[in-house]
PDB file of N, CA, C and O in Angstrom, chain B, residues numbered from 101:
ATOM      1  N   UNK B 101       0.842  -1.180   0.000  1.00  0.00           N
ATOM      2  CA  UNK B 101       0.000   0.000   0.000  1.00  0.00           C
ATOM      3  C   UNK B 101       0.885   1.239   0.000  1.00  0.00           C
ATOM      4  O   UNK B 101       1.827   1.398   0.776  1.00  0.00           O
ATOM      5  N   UNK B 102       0.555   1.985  -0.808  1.00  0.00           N
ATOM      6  CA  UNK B 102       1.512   3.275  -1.108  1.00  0.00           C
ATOM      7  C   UNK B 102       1.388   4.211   0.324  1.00  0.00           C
ATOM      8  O   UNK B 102       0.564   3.988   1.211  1.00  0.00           O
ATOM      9  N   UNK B 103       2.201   5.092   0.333  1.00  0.00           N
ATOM     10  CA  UNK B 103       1.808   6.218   1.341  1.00  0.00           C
ATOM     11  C   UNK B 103       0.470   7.149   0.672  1.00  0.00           C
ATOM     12  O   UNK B 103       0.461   7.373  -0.538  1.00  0.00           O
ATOM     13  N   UNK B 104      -0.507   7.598   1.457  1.00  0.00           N
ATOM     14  CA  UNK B 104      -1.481   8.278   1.433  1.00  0.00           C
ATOM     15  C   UNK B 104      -1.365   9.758   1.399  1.00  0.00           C
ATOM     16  O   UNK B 104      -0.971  10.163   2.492  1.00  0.00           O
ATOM     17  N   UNK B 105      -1.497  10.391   0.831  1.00  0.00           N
ATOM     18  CA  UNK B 105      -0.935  12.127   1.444  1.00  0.00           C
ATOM     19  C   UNK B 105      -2.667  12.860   2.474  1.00  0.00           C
ATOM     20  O   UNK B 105      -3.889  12.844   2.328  1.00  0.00           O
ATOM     21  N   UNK B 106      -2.039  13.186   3.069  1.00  0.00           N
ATOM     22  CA  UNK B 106      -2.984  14.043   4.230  1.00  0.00           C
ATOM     23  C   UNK B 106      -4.139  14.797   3.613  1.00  0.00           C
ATOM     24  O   UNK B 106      -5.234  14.825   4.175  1.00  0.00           O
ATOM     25  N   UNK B 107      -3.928  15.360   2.554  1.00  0.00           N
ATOM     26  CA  UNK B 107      -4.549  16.385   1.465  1.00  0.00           C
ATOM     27  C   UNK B 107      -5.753  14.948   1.398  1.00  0.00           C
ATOM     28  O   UNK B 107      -6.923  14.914   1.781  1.00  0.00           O
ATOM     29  N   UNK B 108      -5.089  14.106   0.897  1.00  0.00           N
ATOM     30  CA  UNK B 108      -6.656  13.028  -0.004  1.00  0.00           C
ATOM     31  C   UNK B 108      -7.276  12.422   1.299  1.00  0.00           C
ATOM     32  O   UNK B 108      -8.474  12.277   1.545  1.00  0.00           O
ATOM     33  N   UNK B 109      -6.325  12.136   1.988  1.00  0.00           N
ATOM     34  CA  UNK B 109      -7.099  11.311   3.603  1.00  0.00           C
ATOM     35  C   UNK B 109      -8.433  11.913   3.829  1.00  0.00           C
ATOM     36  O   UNK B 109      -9.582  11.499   3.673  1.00  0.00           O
ATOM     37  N   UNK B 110      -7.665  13.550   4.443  1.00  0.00           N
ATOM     38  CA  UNK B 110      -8.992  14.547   4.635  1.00  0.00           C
ATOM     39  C   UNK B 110      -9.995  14.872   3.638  1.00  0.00           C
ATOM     40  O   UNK B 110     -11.062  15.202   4.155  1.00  0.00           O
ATOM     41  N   UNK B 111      -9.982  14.885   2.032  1.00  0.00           N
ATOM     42  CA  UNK B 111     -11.224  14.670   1.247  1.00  0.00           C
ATOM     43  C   UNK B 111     -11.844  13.687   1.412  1.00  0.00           C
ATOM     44  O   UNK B 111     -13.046  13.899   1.256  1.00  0.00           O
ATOM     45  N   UNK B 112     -11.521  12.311   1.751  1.00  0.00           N
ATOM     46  CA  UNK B 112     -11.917  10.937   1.732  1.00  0.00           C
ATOM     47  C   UNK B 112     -12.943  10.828   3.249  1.00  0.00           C
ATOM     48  O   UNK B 112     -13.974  10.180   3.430  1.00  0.00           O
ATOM     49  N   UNK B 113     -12.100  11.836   4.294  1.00  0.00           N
ATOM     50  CA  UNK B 113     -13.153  11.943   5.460  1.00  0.00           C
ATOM     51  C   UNK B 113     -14.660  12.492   5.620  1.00  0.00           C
ATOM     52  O   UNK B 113     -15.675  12.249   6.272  1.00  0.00           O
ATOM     53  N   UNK B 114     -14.192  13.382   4.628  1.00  0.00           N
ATOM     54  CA  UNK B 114     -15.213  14.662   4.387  1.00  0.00           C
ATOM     55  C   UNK B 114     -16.595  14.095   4.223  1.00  0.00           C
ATOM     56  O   UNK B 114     -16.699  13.114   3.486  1.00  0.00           O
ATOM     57  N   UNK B 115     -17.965  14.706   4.967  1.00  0.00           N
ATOM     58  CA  UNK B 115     -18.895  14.546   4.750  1.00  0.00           C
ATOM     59  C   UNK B 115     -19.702  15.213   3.661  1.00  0.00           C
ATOM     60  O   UNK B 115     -20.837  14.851   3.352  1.00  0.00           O
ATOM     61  N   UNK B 116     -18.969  16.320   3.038  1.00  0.00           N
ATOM     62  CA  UNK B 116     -19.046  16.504   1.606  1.00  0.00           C
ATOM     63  C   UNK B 116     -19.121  15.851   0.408  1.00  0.00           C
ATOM     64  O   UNK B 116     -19.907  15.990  -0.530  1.00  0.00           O
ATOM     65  N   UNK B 117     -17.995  14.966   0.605  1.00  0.00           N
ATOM     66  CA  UNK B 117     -17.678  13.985  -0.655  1.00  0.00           C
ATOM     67  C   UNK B 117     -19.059  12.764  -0.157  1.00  0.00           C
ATOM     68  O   UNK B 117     -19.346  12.192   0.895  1.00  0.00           O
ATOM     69  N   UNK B 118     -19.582  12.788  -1.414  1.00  0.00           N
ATOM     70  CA  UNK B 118     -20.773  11.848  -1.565  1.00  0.00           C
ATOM     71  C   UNK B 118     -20.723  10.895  -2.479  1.00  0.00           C
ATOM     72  O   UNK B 118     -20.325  11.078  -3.629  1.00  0.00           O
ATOM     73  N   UNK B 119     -21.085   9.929  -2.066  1.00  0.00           N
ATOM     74  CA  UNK B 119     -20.941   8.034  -2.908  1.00  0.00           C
ATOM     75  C   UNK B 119     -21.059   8.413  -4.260  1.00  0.00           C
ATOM     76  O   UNK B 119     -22.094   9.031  -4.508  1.00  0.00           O
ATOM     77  N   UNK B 120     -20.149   8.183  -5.382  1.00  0.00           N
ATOM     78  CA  UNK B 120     -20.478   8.077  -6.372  1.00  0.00           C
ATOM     79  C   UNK B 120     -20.755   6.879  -7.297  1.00  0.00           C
ATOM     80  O   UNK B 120     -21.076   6.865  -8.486  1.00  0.00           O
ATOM     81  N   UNK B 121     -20.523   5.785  -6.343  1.00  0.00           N
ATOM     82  CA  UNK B 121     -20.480   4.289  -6.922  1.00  0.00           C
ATOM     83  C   UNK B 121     -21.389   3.530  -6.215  1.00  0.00           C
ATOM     84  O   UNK B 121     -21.130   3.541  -5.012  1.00  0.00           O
ATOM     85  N   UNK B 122     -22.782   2.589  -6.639  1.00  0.00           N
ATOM     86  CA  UNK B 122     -23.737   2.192  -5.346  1.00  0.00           C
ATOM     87  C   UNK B 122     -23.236   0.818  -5.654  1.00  0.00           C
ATOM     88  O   UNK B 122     -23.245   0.572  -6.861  1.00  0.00           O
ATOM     89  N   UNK B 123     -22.868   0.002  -4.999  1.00  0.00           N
ATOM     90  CA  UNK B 123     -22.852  -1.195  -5.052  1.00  0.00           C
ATOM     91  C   UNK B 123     -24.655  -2.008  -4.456  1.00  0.00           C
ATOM     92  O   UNK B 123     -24.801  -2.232  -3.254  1.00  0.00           O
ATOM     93  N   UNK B 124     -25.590  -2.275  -5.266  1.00  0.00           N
ATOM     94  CA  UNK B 124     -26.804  -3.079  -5.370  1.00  0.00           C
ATOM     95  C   UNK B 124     -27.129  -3.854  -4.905  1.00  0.00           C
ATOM     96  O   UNK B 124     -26.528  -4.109  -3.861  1.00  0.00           O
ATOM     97  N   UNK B 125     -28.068  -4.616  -5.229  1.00  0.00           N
ATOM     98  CA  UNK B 125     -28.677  -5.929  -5.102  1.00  0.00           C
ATOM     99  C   UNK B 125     -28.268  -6.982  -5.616  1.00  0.00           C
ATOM    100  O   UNK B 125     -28.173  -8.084  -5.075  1.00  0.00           O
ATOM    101  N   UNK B 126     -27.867  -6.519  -7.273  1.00  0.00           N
ATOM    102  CA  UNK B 126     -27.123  -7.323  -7.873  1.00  0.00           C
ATOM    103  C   UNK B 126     -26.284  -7.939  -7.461  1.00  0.00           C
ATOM    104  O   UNK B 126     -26.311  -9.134  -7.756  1.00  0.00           O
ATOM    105  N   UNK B 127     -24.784  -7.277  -6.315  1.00  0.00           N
ATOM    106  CA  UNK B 127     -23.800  -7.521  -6.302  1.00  0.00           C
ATOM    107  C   UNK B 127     -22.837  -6.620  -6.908  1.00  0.00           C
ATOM    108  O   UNK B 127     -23.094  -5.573  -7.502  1.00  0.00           O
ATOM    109  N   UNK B 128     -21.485  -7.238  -6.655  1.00  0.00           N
ATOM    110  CA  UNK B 128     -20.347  -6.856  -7.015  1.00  0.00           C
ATOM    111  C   UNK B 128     -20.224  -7.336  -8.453  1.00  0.00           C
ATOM    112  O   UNK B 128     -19.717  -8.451  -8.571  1.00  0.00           O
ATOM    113  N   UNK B 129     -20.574  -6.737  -9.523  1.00  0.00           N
ATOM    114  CA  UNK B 129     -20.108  -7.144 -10.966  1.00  0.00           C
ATOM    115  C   UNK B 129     -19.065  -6.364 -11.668  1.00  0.00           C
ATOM    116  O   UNK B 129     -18.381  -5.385 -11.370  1.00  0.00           O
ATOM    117  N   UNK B 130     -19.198  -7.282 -12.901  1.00  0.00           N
ATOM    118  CA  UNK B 130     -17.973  -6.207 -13.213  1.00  0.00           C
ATOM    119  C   UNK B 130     -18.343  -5.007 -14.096  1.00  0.00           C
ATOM    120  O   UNK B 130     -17.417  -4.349 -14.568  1.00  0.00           O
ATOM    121  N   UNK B 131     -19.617  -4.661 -14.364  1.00  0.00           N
ATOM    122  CA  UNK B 131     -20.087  -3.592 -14.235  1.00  0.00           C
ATOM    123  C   UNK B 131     -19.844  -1.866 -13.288  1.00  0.00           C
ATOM    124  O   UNK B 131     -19.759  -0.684 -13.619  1.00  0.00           O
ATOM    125  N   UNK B 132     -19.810  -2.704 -11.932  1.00  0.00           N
ATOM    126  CA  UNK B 132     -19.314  -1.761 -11.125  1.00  0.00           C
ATOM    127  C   UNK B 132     -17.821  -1.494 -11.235  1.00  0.00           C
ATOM    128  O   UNK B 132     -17.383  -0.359 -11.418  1.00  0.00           O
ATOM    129  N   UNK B 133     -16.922  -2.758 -11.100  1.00  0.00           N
ATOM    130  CA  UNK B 133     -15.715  -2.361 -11.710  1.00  0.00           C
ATOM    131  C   UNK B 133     -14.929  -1.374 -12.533  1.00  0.00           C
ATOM    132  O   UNK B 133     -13.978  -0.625 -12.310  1.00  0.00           O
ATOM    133  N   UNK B 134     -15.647  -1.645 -13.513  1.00  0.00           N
ATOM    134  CA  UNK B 134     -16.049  -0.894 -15.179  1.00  0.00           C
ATOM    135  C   UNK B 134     -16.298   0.241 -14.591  1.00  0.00           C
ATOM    136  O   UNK B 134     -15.428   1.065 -14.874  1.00  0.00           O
ATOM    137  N   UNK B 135     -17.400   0.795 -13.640  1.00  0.00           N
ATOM    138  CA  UNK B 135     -17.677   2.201 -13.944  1.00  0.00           C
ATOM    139  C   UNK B 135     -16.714   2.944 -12.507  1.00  0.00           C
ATOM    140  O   UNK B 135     -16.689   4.153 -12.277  1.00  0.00           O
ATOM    141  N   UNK B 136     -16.095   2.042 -11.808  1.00  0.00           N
ATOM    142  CA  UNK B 136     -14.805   2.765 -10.631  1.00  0.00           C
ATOM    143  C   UNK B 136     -13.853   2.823 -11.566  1.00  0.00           C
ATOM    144  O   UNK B 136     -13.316   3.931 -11.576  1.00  0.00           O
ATOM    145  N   UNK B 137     -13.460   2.130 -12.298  1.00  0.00           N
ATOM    146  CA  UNK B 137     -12.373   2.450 -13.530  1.00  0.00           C
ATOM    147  C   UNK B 137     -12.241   3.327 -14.273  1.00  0.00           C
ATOM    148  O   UNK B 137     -11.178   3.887 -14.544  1.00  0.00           O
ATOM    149  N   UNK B 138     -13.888   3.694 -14.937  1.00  0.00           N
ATOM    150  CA  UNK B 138     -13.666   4.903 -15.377  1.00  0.00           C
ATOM    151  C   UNK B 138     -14.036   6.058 -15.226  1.00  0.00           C
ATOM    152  O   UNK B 138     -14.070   7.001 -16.017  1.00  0.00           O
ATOM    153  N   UNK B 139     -14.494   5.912 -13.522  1.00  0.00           N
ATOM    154  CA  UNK B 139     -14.429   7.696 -12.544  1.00  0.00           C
ATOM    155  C   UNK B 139     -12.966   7.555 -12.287  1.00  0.00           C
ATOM    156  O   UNK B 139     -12.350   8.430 -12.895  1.00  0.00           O
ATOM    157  N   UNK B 140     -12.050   6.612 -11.469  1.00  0.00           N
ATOM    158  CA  UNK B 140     -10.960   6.897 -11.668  1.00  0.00           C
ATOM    159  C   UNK B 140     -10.249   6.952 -12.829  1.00  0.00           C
ATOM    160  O   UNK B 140      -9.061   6.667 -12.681  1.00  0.00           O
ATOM    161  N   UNK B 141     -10.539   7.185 -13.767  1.00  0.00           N
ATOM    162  CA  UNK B 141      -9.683   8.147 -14.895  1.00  0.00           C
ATOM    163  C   UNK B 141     -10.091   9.453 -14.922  1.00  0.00           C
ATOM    164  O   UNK B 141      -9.587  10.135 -15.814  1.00  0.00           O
ATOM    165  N   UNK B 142     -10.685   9.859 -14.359  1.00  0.00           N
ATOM    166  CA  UNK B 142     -11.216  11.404 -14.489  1.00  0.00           C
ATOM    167  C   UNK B 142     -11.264  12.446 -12.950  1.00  0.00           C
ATOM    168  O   UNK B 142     -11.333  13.666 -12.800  1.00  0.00           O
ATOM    169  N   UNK B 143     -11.184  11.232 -11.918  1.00  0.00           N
ATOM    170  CA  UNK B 143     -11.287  11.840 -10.673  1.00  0.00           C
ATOM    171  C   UNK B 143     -10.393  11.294 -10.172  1.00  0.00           C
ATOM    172  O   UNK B 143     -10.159  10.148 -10.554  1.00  0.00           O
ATOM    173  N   UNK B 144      -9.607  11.855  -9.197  1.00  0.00           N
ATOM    174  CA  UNK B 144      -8.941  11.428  -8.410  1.00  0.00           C
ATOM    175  C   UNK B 144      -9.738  10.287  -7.000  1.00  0.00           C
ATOM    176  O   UNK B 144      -9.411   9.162  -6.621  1.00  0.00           O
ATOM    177  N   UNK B 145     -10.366  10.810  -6.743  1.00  0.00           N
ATOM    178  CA  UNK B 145     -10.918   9.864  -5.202  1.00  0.00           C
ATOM    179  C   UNK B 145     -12.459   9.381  -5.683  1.00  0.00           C
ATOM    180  O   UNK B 145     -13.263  10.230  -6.069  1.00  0.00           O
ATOM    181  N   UNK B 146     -12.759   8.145  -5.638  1.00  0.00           N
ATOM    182  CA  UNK B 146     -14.058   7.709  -5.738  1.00  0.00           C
ATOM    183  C   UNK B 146     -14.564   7.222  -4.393  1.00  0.00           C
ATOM    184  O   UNK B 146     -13.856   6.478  -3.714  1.00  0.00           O
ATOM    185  N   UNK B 147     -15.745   7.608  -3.990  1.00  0.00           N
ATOM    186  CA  UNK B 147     -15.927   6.890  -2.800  1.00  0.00           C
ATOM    187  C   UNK B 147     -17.797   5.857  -3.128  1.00  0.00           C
ATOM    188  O   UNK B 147     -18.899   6.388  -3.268  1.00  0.00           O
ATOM    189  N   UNK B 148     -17.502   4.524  -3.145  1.00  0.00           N
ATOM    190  CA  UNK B 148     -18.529   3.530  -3.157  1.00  0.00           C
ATOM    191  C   UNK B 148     -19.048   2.972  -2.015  1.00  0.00           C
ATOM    192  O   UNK B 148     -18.449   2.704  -0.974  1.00  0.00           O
ATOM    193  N   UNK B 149     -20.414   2.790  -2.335  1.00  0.00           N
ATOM    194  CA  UNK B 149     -21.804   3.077  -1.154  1.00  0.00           C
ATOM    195  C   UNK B 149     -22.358   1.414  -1.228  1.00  0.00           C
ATOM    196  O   UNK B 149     -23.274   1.092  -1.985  1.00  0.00           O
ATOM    197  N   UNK B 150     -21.718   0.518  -0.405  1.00  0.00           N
ATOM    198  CA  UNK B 150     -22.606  -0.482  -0.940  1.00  0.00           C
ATOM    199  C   UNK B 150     -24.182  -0.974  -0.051  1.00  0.00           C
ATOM    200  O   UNK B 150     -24.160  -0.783   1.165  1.00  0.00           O
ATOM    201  N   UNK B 151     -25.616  -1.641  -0.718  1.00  0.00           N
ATOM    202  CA  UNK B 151     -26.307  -1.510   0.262  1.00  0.00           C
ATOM    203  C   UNK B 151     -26.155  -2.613   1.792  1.00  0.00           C
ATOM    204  O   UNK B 151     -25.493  -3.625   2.022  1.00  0.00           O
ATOM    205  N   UNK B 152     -26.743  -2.120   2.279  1.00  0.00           N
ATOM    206  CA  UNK B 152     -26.665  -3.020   3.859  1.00  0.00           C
ATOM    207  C   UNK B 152     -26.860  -4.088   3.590  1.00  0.00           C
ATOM    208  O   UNK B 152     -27.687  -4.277   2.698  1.00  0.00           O
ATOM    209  N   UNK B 153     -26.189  -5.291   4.233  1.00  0.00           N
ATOM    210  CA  UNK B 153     -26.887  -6.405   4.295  1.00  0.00           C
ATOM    211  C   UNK B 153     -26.449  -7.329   3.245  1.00  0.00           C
ATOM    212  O   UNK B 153     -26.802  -8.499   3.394  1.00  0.00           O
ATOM    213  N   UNK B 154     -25.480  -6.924   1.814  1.00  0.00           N
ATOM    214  CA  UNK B 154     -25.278  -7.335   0.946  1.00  0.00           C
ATOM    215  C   UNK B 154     -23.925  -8.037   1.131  1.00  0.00           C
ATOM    216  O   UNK B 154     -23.472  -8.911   0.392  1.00  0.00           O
ATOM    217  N   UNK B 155     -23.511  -7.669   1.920  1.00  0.00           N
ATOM    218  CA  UNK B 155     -21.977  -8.613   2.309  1.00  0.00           C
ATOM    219  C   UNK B 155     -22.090  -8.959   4.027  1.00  0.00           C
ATOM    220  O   UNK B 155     -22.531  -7.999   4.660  1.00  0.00           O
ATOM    221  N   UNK B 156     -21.845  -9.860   4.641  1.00  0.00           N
ATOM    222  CA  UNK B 156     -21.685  -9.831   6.109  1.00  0.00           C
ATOM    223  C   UNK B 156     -20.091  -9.001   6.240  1.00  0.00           C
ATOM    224  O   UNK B 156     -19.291  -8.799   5.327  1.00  0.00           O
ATOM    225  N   UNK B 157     -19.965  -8.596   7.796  1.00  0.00           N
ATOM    226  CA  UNK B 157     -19.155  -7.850   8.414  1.00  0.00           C
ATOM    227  C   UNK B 157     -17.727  -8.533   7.779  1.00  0.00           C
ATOM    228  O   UNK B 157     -16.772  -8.001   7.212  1.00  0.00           O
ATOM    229  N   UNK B 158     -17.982  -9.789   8.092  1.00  0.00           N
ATOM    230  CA  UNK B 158     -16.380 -10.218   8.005  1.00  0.00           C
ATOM    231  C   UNK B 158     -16.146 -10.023   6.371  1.00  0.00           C
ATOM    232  O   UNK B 158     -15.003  -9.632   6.133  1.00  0.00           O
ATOM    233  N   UNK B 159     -16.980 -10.209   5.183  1.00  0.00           N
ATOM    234  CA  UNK B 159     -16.593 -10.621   4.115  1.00  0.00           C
ATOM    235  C   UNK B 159     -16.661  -8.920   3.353  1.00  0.00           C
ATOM    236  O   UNK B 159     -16.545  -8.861   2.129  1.00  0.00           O
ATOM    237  N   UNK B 160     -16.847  -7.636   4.144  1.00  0.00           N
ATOM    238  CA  UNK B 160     -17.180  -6.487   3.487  1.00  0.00           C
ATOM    239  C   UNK B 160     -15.241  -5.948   3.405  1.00  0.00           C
ATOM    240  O   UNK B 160     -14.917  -5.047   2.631  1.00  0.00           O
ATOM    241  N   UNK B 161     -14.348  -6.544   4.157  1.00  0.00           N
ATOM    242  CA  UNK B 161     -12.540  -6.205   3.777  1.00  0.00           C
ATOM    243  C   UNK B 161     -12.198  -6.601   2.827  1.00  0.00           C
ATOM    244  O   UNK B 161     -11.353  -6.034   2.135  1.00  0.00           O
ATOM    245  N   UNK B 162     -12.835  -7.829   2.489  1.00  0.00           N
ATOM    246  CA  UNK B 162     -12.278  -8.522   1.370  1.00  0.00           C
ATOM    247  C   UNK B 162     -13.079  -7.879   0.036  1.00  0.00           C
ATOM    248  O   UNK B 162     -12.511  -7.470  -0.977  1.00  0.00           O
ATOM    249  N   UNK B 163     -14.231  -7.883   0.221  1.00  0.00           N
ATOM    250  CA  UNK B 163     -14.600  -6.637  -0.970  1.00  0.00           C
ATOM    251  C   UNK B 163     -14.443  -5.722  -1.624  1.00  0.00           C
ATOM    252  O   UNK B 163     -14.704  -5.548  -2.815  1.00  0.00           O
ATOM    253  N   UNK B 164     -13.772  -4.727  -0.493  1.00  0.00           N
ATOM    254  CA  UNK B 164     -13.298  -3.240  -0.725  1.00  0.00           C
ATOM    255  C   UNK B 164     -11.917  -3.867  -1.258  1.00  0.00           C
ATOM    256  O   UNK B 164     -11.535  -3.403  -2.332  1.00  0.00           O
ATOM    257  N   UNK B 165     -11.162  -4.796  -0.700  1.00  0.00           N
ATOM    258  CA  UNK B 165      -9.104  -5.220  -1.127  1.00  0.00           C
ATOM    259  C   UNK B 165      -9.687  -5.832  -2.904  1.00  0.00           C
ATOM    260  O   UNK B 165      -8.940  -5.839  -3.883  1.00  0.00           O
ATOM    261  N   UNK B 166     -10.782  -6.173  -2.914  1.00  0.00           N
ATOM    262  CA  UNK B 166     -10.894  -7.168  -4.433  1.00  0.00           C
ATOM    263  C   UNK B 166     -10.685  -6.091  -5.247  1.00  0.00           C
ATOM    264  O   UNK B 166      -9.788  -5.917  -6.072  1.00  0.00           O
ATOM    265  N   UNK B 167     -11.986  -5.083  -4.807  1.00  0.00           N
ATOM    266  CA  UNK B 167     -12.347  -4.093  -5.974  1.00  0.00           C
ATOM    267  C   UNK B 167     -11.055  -3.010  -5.791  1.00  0.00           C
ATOM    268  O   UNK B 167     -10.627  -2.599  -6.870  1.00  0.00           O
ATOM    269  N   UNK B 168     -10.369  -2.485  -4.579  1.00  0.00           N
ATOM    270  CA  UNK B 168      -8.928  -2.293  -4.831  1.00  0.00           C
ATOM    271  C   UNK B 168      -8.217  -2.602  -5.922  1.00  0.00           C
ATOM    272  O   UNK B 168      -7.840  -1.807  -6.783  1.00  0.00           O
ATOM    273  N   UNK B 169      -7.996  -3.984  -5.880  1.00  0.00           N
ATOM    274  CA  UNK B 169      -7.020  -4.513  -6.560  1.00  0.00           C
ATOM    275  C   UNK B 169      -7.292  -5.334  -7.686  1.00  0.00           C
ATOM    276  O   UNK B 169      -6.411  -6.041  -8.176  1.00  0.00           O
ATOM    277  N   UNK B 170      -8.787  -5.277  -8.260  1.00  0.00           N
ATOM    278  CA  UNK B 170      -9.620  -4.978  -9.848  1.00  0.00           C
ATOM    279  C   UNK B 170      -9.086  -3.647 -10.585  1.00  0.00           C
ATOM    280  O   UNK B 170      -8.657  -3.686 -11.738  1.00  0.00           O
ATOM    281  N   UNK B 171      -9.146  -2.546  -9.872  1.00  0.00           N
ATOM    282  CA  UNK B 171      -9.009  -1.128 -10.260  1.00  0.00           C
ATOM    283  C   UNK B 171      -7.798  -0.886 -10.160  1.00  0.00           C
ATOM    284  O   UNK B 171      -7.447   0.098 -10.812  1.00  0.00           O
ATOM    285  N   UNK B 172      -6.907  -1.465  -9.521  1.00  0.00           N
ATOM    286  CA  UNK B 172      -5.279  -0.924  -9.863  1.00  0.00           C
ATOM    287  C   UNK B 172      -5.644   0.588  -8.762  1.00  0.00           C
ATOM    288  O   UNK B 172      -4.840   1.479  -9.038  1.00  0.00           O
ATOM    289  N   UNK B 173      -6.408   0.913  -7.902  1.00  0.00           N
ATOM    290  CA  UNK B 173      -6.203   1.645  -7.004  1.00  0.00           C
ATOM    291  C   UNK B 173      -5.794   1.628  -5.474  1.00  0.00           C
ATOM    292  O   UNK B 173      -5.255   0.583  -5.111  1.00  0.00           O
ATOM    293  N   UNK B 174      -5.951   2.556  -4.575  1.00  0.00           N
ATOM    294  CA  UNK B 174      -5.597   2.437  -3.527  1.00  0.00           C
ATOM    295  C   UNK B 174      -6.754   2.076  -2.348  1.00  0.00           C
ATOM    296  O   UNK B 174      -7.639   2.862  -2.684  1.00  0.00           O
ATOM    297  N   UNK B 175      -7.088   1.615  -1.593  1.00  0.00           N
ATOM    298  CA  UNK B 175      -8.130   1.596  -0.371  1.00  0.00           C
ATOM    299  C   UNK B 175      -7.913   2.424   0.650  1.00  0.00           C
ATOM    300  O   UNK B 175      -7.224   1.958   1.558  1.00  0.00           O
ATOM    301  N   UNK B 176      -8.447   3.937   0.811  1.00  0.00           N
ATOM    302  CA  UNK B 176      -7.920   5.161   1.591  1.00  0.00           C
ATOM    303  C   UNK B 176      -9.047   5.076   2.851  1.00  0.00           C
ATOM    304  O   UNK B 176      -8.745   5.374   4.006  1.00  0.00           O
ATOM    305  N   UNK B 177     -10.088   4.725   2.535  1.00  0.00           N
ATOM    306  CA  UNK B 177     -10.459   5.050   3.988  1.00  0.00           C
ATOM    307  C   UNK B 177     -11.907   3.905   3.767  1.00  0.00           C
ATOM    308  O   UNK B 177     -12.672   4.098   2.822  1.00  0.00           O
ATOM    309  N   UNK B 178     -12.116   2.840   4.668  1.00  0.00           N
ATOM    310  CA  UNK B 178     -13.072   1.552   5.001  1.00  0.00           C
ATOM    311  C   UNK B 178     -13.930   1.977   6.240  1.00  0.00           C
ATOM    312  O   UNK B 178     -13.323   2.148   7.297  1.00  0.00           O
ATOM    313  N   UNK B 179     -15.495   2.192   6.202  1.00  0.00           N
ATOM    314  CA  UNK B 179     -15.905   2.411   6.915  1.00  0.00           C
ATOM    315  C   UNK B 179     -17.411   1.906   7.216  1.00  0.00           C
ATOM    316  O   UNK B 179     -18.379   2.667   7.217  1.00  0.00           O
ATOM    317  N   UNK B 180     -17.481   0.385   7.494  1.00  0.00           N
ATOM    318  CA  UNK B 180     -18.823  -0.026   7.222  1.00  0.00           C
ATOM    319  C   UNK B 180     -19.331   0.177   6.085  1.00  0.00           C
ATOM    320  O   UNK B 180     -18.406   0.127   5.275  1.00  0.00           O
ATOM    321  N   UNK B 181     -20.170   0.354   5.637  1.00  0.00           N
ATOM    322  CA  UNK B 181     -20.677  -0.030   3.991  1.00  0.00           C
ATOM    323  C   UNK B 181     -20.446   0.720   2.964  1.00  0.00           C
ATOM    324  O   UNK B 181     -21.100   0.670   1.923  1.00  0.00           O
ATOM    325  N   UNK B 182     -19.138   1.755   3.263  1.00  0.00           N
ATOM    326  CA  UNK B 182     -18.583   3.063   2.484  1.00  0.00           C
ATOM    327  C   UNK B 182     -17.228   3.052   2.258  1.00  0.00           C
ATOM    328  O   UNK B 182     -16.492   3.112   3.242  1.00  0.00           O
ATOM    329  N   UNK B 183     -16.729   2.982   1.099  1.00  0.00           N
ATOM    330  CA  UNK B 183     -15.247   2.736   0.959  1.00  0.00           C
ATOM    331  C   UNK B 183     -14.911   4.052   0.179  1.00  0.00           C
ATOM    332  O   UNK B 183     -15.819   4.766  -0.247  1.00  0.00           O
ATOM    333  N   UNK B 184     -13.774   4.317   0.026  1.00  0.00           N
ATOM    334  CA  UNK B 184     -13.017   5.755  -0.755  1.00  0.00           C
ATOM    335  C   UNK B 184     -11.926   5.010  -1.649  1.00  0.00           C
ATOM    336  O   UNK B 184     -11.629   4.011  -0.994  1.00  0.00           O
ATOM    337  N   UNK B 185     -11.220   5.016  -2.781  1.00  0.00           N
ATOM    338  CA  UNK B 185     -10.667   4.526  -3.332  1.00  0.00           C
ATOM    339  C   UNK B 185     -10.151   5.642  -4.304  1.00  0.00           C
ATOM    340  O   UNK B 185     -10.911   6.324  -4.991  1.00  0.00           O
ATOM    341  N   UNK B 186      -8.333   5.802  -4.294  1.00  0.00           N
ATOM    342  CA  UNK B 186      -7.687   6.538  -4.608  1.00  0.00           C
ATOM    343  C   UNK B 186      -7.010   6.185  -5.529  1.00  0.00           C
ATOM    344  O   UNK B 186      -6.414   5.108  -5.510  1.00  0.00           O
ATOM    345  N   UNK B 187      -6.954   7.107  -6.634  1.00  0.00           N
ATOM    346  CA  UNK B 187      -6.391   6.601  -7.838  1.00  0.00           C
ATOM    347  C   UNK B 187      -4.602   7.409  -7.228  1.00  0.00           C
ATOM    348  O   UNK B 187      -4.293   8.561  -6.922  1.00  0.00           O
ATOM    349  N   UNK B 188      -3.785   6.057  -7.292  1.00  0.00           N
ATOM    350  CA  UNK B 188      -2.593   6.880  -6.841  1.00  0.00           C
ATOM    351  C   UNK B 188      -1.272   6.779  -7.648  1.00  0.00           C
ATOM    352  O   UNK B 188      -0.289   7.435  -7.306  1.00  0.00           O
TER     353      UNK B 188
END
């Protein structure tokens, strides 16, 4: 995992920055993949909203590290059903 700079941490905290990625009912496809791939080409920080209930507790780390490391990005900030993901 790369170093993080302070600047993106604190956007990634921000209650400003709002989900731009919903992870569904469907699931994790590669649809969603596809479209974190190509906000990160245009944005620096994406942050994805997935709904409740769709992953249990233990299996929601391994979700956010997959789609991490689908996207060739970073995992900046994990927070119950809200992840931030940094193109770095």
């Amino acid at each position: 995992m790369s170093s993080v700079p302070d600047r993106v941490l604190k956007q990634a905290k921000s209650r400003e920055f709002h989900p731009s990625v919903r992870i569904g009912k469907s699931g994790l496809t590669d649809t969603v993949i596809e479209e974190v791939v190509n906000q990160l080409k245009s944005r620096e920080l994406v942050k994805v909203k997935m709904n409740k209930g769709l992953f249990e507790r233990e299996q929601r780390s391994e979700v956010w590290s997959y789609i991490a490391n689908e996207t060739k990005s970073t995992l900046v900030l994990q927070r119950g059903n809200i992840g931030v993901l940094w193109r770095s």
